[in-house]
C-alpha positions, 0 to 999 in steps of 0.5 A: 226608521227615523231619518233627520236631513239638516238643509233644504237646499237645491240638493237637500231637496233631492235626497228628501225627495229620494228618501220620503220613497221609503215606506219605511222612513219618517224623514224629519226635515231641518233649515233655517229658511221656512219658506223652504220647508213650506215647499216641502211640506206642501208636496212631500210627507215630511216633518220640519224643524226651522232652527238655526245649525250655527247655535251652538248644541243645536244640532245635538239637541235635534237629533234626540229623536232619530235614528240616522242622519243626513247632513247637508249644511254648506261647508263652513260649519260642516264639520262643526255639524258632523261633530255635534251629530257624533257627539249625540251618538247617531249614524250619519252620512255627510256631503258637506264640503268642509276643509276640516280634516274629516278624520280628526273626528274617528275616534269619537266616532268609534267611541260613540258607536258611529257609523259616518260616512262623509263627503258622499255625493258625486266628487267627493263621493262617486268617485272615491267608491270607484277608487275604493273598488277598482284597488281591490281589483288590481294587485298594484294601483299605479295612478287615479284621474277624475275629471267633474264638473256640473254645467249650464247646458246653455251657455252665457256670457260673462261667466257660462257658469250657474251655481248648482250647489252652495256658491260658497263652497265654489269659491273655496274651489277657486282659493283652496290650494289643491293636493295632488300626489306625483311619483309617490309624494303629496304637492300643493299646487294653486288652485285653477291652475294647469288649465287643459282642454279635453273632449268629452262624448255628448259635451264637446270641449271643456277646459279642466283645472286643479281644484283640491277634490282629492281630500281623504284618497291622500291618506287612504290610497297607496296611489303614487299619482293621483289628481282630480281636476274640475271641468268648465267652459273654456275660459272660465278658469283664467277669469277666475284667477283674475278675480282671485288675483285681483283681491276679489276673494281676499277675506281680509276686510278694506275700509271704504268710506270709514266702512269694514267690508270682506272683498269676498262678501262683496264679490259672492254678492255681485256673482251669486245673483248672475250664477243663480240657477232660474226654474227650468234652467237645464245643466248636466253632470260630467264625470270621468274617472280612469285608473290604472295598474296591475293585475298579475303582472299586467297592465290594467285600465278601468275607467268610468265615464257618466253624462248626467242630465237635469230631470224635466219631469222632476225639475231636479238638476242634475247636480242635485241628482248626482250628489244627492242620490248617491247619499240617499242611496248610501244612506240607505245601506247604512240603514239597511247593515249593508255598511256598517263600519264604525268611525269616520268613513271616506267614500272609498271605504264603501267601494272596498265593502263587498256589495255597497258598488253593485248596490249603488250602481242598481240603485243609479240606474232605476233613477236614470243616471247611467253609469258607464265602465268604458274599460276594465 
């Protein structure tokens, strides 16, 4: 099978590297960057591409020779990438962050024969499979909680905050207003807001904030509550919202000196060098999601908890692994027919697909992340 992955960064990596494993893949690697593909081609068996996504019918005239592919493209010109992947009629499975609504591209894709699964790595993506499978284990689900978030492991100042995925996508975190469902109804709340402070086994405390991580479980779940909320260190919210309400992530241009400037291209500038994630830099993965119902007339609570941790051996972050095997795990049971539903599918479709959660919780555990049901 021929398995195109459009980007080669710090998760793209990952899942090339998880998905070259397969004697029976010949991956094909696209990006903009050709020192990144060098990197790869100097240790993996990959085919590569240098081309840039952003050229309009690019990505369509690339996906003439394969048979499945994987997106990885930072948010902004997701949704653009999966469209074009529809439109040439090939299975994918996306974990772009884009603030495009996904759904908006079910019909072409039912129409073009697709099989798509989007926002597929650990949140969105883990979680939603959670969701996904405990509803159909419950005769009535009443609420859905996740907390995530990926971490330095060594703390320092200002920020105590490295990138682990594309910083672009962080910011959005800090500005998208955040959806959460309360007593049956959708409400908008700012992001970073309800600051709370939470223990967690083998972390300690961190502090959890709204973030707009419900995304497609507003339309798909009959959940009358319903919130996800993004872990840091203590502290780290407040900053950010003095940084966000000061202007400093204001799209707007400012003239200075007779020059136009965005205040967010000269804050992602300032920020994105002091949170860049150094060789051998070590962080870790923190999720936990708790649901809870009724299941013949009583109460239920399911709730699953994974500490992840950057792999030494492999120098892969933990981010990376998290996110990225889940799409390569998920990639491959679209390869294999084990999902095979056509059009847009969120997450959580797969955890109501018969086998697709034992499947991917197997798969976790040969690659060391480790998965745990504390109840239910």
């Amino acid at each position: 099978m021929k398995i195109t992955v459009l980007g080669a960064g710090r998760v793209g990596g990952a899942i090339i590297r998880d998905l070259v494993r397969e004697p029976d893949f010949e991956v094909t690697v696209v990006d903009a960057s050709r020192p990144a593909l060098d990197a790869l081609e100097k240790t993996l068996a990959v085919q590569t591409v240098q081309a840039d996504l952003q050229e309009a019918g690019r990505t369509r005239s690339l996906m003439a020779d394969c048979d499945l592919a994987v997106s990885c493209v930072p948010g902004f010109m997701g949704f653009s990438t999966l469209k074009e992947i529809i439109q040439a009629g090939k299975n994918v499975v996306d974990i772009s962050f884009f603030p495009e609504d996904a759904l908006e591209l079910d019909g072409p894709a039912k129409a073009n024969g697709v099989t798509a699964v989007v926002d597929c790595g650990v949140a969105p993506g883990l979680c939603n499979i959670i969701a996904g499978y405990v509803e159909g284990l419950l005769d009535k689900t009443e609420s859905y909680t996740c907390y995530v978030g990926g971490l330095p492991r060594i703390r320092q100042w200002p920020y105590e905050y490295k990138v682990v995925f594309s910083p672009v996508d962080v910011l959005e975190e800090y500005t998208r207003p955040a959806r959460l469902v309360e007593h049956g109804r959708e409400v908008v709340r700012p992001a970073l807001s309800e600051t709370e402070l939470l223990d967690f086994p083998g972390v300690g405390t961190l502090e959890a904030f709204n973030t707009d991580g419900l995304r497609s479980l507003i339309r798909t779940m009959d959940i009358p509550n319903m919130k996800e909320k993004t872990l840091r260190y203590p502290g780290h919210a407040k900053l950010m919202r003095i940084f966000r309400e000061s202007g400093f992530f204001a799209d707007a241009p400012l003239e200075i000196d007779g020059q136009k400037i965005r205040p967010v291209d000269l804050t992602a500038r300032l920020l994105f060098e002091q949170w860049k994630m150094n060789p051998g830099e070590e962080d870790f993965t923190v999720l936990q999601v708790v649901l809870e119902g009724v299941k013949d007339g009583r109460k239920q609570r399911h709730a699953y908890y994974l500490l992840d941790e950057y792999d030494r051996a492999t120098e892969t972050t933990s981010m990376a692994r998290t996110t990225g095997y889940t799409c390569s795990i998920v990639a491959r049971q679209v390869a294999r027919g084990l999902f095979s539903r056509k059009g847009i599918s969120p997450p959580e479709f797969l955890g109501r697909t018969e086998g697709c959660f034992a499947d991917l919780k197997r798969e976790y555990a040969t690659r060391g992340i480790n998965l745990k049901c504390l109840e239910g």
